[in-house]
C-alpha positions in Angstrom: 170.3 -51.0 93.8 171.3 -51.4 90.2 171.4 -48.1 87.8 168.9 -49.2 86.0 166.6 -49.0 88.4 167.5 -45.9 89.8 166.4 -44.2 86.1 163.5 -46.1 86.1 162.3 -44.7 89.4 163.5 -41.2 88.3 161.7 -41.5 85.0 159.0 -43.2 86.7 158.9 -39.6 88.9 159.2 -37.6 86.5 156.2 -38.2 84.2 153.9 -38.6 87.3 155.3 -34.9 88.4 154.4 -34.1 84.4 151.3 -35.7 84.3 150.2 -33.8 87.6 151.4 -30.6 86.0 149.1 -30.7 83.0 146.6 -31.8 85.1 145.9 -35.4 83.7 144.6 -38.1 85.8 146.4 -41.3 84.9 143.3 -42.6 82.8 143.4 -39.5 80.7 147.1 -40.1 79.7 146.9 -43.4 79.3 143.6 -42.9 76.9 145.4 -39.5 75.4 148.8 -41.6 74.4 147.1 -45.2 73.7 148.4 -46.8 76.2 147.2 -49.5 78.7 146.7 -47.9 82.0 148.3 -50.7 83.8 151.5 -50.3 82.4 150.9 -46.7 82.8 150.8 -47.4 87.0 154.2 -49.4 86.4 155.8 -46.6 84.5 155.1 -43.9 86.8 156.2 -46.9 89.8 159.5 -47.4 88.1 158.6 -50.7 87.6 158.4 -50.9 83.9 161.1 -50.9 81.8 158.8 -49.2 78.5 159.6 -49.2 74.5 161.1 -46.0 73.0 157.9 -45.6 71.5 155.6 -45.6 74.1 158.0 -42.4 75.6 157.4 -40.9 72.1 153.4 -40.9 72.7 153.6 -40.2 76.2 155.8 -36.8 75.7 153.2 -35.7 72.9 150.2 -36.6 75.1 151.7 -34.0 77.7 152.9 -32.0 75.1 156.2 -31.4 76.9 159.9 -31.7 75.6 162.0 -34.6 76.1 163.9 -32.4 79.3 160.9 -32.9 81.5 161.3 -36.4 81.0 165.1 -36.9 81.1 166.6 -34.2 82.8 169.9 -35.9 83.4 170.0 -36.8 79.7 170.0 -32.9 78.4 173.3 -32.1 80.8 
């Protein structure tokens, strides 16, 4: 399994475990941060490689920081 993959899945993880903890469906999210709940699914699958961006509008839709997102990033 390539590296790359490995942080998608983690990312992928993370903002489902995020999404759950605000207590957002994955419609509300993807409605909340523009996005098109499809490649919302493939985000939180780890099967979508997504645009800075689109992280940007996702982390304000939750209204979290960056850490709860990337956790190996802020060590």
């Amino acid at each position: 399994m390539e590296e790359n993959d490995v942080l998608l899945r983690e990312f992928g993880r993370n903002l489902r475990r995020a999404r759950r903890e605000v207590g957002l469906t994955q419609e509300k999210l993807a409605e909340r941060s523009g996005m098109d709940i499809t490649n919302l699914q493939r985000i939180e699958a780890g099967k979508y490689n997504t645009k800075v961006l689109s992280l940007i509008r996702l982390r304000d839709a939750l209204g979290i920081e960056w850490d709860d997102l990337l956790p190996q990033f802020g060590k």
